[in-house]
VODOLO-541530 format. One record per residue (C-alpha): x, y, z; residue in one letter; residue number from 1. Coordinates in steps of 0.02 Angstrom, whole numbers. Example, Ala and Ser with C-alpha at 12.3 -4.5 7.8 and 13.67 -1.06 7.14 Angstrom:
BEGIN
node u 615&v -225&w 390&rest a&nr 1
node u 684&v -53&w 357&rest s&nr 2
//
This chain:
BEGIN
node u 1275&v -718&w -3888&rest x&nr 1
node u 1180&v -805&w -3738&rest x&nr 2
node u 1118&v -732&w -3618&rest x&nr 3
node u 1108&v -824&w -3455&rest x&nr 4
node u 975&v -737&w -3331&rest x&nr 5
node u 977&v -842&w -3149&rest x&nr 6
node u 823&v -751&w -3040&rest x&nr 7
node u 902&v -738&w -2856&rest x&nr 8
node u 810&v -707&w -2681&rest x&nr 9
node u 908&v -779&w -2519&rest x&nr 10
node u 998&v -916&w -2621&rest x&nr 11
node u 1182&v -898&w -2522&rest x&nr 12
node u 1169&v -1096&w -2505&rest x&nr 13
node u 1151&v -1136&w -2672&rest x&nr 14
node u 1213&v -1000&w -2784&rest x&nr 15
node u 1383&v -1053&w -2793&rest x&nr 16
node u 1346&v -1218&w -2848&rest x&nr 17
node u 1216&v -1152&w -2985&rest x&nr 18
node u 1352&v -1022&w -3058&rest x&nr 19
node u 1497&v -1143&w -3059&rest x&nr 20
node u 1391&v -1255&w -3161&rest x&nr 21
node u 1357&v -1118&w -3264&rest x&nr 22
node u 1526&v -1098&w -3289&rest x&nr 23
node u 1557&v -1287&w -3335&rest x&nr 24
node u 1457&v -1292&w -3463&rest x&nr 25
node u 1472&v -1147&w -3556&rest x&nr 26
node u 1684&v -1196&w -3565&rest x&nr 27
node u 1621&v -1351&w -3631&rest x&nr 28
node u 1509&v -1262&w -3751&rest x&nr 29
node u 1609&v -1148&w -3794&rest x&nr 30
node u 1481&v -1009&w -3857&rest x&nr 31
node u 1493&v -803&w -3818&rest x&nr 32
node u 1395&v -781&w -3662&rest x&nr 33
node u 1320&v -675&w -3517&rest x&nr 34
node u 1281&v -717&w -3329&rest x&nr 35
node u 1146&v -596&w -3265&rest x&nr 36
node u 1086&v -630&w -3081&rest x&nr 37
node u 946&v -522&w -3051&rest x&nr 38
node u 947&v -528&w -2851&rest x&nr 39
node u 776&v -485&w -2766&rest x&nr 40
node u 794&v -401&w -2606&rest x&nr 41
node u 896&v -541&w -2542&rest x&nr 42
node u 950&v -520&w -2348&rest x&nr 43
node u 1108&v -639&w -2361&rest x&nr 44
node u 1261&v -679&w -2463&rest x&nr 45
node u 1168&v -726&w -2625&rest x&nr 46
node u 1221&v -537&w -2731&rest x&nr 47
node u 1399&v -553&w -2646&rest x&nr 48
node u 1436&v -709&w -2680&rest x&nr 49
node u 1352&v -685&w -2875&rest x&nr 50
node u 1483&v -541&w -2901&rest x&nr 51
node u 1655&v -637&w -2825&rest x&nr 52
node u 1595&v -767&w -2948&rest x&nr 53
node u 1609&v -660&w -3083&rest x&nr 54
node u 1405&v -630&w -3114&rest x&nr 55
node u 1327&v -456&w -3177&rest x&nr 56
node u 1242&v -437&w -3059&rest x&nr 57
node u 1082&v -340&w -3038&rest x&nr 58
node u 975&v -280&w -2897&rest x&nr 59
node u 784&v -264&w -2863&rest x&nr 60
node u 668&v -254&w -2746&rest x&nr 61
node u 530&v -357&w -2833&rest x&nr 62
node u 466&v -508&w -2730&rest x&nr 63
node u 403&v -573&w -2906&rest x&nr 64
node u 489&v -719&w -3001&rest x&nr 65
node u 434&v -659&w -3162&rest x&nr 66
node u 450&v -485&w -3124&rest x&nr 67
node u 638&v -513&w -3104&rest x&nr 68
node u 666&v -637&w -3251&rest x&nr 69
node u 615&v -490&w -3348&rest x&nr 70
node u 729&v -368&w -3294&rest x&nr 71
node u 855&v -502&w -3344&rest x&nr 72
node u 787&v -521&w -3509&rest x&nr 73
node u 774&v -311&w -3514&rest x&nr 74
node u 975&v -322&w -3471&rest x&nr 75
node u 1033&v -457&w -3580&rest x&nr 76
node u 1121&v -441&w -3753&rest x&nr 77
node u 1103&v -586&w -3800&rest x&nr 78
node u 984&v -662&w -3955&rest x&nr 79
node u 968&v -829&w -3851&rest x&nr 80
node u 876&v -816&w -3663&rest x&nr 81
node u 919&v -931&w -3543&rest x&nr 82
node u 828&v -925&w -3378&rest x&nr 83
node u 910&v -1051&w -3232&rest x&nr 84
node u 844&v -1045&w -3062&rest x&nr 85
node u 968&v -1009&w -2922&rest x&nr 86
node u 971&v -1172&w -2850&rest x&nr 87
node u 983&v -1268&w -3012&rest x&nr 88
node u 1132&v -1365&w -3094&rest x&nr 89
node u 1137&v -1377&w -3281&rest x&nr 90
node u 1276&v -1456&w -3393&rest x&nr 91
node u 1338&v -1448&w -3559&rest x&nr 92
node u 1224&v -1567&w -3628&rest x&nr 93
node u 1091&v -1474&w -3577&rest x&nr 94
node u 1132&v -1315&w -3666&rest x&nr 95
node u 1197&v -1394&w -3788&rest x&nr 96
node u 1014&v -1490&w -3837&rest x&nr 97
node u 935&v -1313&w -3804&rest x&nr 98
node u 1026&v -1233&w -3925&rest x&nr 99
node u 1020&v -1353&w -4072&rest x&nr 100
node u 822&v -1334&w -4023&rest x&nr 101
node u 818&v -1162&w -4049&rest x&nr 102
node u 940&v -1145&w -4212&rest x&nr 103
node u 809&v -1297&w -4281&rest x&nr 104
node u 693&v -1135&w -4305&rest x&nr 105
node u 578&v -1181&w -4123&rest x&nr 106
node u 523&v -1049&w -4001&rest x&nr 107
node u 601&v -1112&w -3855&rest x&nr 108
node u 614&v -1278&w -3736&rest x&nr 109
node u 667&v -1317&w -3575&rest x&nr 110
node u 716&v -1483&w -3500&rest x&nr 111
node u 664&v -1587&w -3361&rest x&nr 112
node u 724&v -1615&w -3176&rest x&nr 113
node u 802&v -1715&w -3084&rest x&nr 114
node u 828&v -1708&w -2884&rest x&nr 115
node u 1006&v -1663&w -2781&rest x&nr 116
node u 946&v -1773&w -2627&rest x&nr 117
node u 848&v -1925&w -2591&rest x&nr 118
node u 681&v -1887&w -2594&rest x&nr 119
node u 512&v -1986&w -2523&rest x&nr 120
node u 435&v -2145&w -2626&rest x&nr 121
node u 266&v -2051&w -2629&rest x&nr 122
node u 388&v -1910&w -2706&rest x&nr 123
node u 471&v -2005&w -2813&rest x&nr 124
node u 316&v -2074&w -2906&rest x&nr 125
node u 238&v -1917&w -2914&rest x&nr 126
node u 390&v -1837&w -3007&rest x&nr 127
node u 403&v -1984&w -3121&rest x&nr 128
node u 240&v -1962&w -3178&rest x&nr 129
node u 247&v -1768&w -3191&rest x&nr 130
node u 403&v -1797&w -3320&rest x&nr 131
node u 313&v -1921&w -3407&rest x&nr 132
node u 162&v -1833&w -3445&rest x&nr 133
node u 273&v -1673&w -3439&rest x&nr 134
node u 352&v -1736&w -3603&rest x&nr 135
node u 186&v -1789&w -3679&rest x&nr 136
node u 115&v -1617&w -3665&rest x&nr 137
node u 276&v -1521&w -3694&rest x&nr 138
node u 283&v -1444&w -3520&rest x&nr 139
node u 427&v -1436&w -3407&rest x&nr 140
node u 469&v -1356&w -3213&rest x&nr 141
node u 549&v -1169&w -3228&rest x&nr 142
node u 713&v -1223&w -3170&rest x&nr 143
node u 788&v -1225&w -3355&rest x&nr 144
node u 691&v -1136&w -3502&rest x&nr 145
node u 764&v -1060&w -3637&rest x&nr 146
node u 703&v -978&w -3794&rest x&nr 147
node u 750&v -848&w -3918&rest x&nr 148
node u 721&v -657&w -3885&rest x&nr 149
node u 623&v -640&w -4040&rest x&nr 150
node u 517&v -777&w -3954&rest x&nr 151
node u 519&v -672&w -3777&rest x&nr 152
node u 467&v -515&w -3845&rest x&nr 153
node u 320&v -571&w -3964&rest x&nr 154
node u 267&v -660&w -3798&rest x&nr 155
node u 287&v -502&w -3686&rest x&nr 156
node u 387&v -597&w -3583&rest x&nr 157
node u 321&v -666&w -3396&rest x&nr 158
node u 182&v -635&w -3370&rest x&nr 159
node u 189&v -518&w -3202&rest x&nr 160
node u 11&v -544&w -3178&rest x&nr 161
node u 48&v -712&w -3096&rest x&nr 162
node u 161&v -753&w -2938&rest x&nr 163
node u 141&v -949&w -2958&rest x&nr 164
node u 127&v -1031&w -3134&rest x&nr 165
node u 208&v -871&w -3234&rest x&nr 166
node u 330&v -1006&w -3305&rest x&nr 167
node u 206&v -1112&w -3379&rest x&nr 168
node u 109&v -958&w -3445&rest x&nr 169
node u 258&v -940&w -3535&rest x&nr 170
node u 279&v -1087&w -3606&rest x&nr 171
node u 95&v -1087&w -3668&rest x&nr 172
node u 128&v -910&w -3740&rest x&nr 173
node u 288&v -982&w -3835&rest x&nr 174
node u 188&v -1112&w -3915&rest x&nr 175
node u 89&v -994&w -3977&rest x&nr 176
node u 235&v -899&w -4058&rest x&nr 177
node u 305&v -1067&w -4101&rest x&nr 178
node u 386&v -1250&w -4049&rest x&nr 179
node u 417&v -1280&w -3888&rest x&nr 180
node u 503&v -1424&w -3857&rest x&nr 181
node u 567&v -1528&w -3681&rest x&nr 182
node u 757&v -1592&w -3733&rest x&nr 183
node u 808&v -1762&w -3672&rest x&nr 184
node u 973&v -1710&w -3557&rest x&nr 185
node u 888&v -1665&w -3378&rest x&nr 186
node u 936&v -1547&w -3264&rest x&nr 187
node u 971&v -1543&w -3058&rest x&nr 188
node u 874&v -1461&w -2952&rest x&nr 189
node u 856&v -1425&w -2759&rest x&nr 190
node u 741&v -1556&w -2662&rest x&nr 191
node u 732&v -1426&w -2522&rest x&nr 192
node u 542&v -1429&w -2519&rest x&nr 193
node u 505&v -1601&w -2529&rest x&nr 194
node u 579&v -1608&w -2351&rest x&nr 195
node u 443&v -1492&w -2260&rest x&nr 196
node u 276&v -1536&w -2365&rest x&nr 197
node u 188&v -1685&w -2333&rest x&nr 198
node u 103&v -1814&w -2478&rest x&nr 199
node u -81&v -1715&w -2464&rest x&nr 200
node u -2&v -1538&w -2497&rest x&nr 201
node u 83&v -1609&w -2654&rest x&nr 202
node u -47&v -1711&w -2713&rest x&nr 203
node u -186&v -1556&w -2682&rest x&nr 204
node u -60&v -1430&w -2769&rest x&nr 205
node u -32&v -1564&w -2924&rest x&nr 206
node u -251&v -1584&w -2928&rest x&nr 207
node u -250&v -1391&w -2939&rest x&nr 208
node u -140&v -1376&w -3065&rest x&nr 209
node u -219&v -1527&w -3178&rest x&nr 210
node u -399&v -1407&w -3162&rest x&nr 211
node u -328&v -1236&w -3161&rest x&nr 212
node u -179&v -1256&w -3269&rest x&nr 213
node u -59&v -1107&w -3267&rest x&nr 214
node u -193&v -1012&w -3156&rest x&nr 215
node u -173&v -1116&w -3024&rest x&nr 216
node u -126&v -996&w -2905&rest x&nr 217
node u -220&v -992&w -2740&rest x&nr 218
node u -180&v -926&w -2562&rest x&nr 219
node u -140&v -1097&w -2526&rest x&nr 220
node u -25&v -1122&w -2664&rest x&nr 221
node u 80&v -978&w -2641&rest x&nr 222
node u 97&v -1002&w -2466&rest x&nr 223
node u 156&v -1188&w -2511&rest x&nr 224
node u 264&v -1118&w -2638&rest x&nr 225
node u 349&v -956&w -2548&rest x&nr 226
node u 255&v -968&w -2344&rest x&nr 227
node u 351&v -1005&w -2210&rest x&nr 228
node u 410&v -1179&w -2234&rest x&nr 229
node u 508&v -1115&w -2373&rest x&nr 230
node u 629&v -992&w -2245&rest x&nr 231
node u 634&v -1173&w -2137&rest x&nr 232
node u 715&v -1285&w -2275&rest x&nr 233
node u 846&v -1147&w -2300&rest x&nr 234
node u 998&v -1168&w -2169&rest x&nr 235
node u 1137&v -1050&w -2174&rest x&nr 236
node u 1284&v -1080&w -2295&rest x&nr 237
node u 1433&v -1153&w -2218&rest x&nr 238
node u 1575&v -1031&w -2199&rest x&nr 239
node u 1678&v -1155&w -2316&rest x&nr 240
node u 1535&v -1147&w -2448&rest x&nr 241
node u 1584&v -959&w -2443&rest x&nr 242
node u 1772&v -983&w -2442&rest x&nr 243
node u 1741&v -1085&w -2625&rest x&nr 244
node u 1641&v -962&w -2675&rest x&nr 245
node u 1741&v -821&w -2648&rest x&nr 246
node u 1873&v -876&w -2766&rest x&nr 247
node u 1878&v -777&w -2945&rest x&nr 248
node u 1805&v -866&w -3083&rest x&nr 249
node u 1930&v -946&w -3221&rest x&nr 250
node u 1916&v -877&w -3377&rest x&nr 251
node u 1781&v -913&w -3509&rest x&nr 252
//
């Protein structure tokens, strides 16, 4: 079985949107399968509107990103782990790649990003050139990783040591247990933060990362990463967001 394991913490906007693609493409695929949110103290709509859509969902009080894909791992019966942020999209060709990746005999993989809105030129360079070198170095964004448990647990799992870069960690610690490798189908993620951080913040955060690697975690970076510009990008979900939302799932 797979075992789906979406990390949650205000996400009413985007929720619904993550778990009906969920939904897509795992008709599509067609495998036995699991939807754990693992909702972290959120203060909105994101754990009802997880359970109307037909999500197991559990609740912590956290504040950590790895910290709560664990407890999603911990929960899951599934052999095959994978973790989907909350305001990602994925598709069938997607899992589909990550799969025949993992029954090839790898450790795990993840796959790329692409964007939901229109985001700045200085933006868009700087992604293209994160992908590109992102699939030279077998490194991808935490939005879609995936990987076997017997991969997870020889790892330890996220490291909870970490509040920023925890999901490269782990992709460093999978290469040590084996392959890692970035599939070709991309994924869609939110551009919600690309619309309250300027060209220097990026371009300073991207610096640190090159030097620091996975440790790149600074004062500065978390507060670019989960400060107060994050709560500004997020606007309310529209009550007919809700009224889609609240609909029962169809069947798997």
């Amino acid at each position: 079985m797979i075992s789906i394991i979406v990390p949650a913490h205000n996400e009413e906007r985007w929720i619904c949107k993550c778990l009906t693609s969920i939904r897509s493409a795992m008709e599509s695929v067609d495998e036995p399968h699991e939807v754990i949110v693992v909702d972290d103290a959120s203060t909105d709509l994101t754990p009802r509107i997880a359970e109307q859509m037909g999500a197991r969902t559990i609740r912590v009080d956290h504040r950590e990103i790895s910290a709560v894909r664990n407890v999603g791992a911990s929960a899951a019966g599934g052999e095959v782990f994978f973790f989907v942020d909350a305001d990602t999209q994925i598709n069938p060709q997607a899992v589909s790649a990550g799969l025949e990746i993992l029954r090839s005999g790898a450790a795990g993989g993840g796959c790329v990003f692409e964007f939901d809105d229109p985001i700045p030129f200085w933006a868009r360079l700087f992604h293209r050139l994160g992908v590109t070198v992102g699939r030279l170095v077998g490194i991808t964004g935490g939005c879609f990783v995936f990987c076997t448990r017997e991969a997870y647990n020889a790892t330890g799992g996220f490291s909870e040591s970490l509040y920023a870069g925890e999901d490269v960690a782990f992709m460093q610690a999978l290469k040590k247990v084996g392959c890692f490798v970035v599939a070709k189908p991309t994924v869609v993620t939110s551009a919600r933060k690309l619309g309250v951080v300027g060209f220097w913040e990026v371009l300073a955060l991207l610096l640190t990362f090159a030097i620091r690697g996975a440790h790149y975690e600074t004062e500065k970076t978390l507060d670019f990463i989960y400060g107060q510009r994050a709560q500004e990008c997020r606007k309310p979900a529209k009550p007919a967001q809700l009224g889609r939302c609240s609909e029962p799932p169809a069947g798997r």
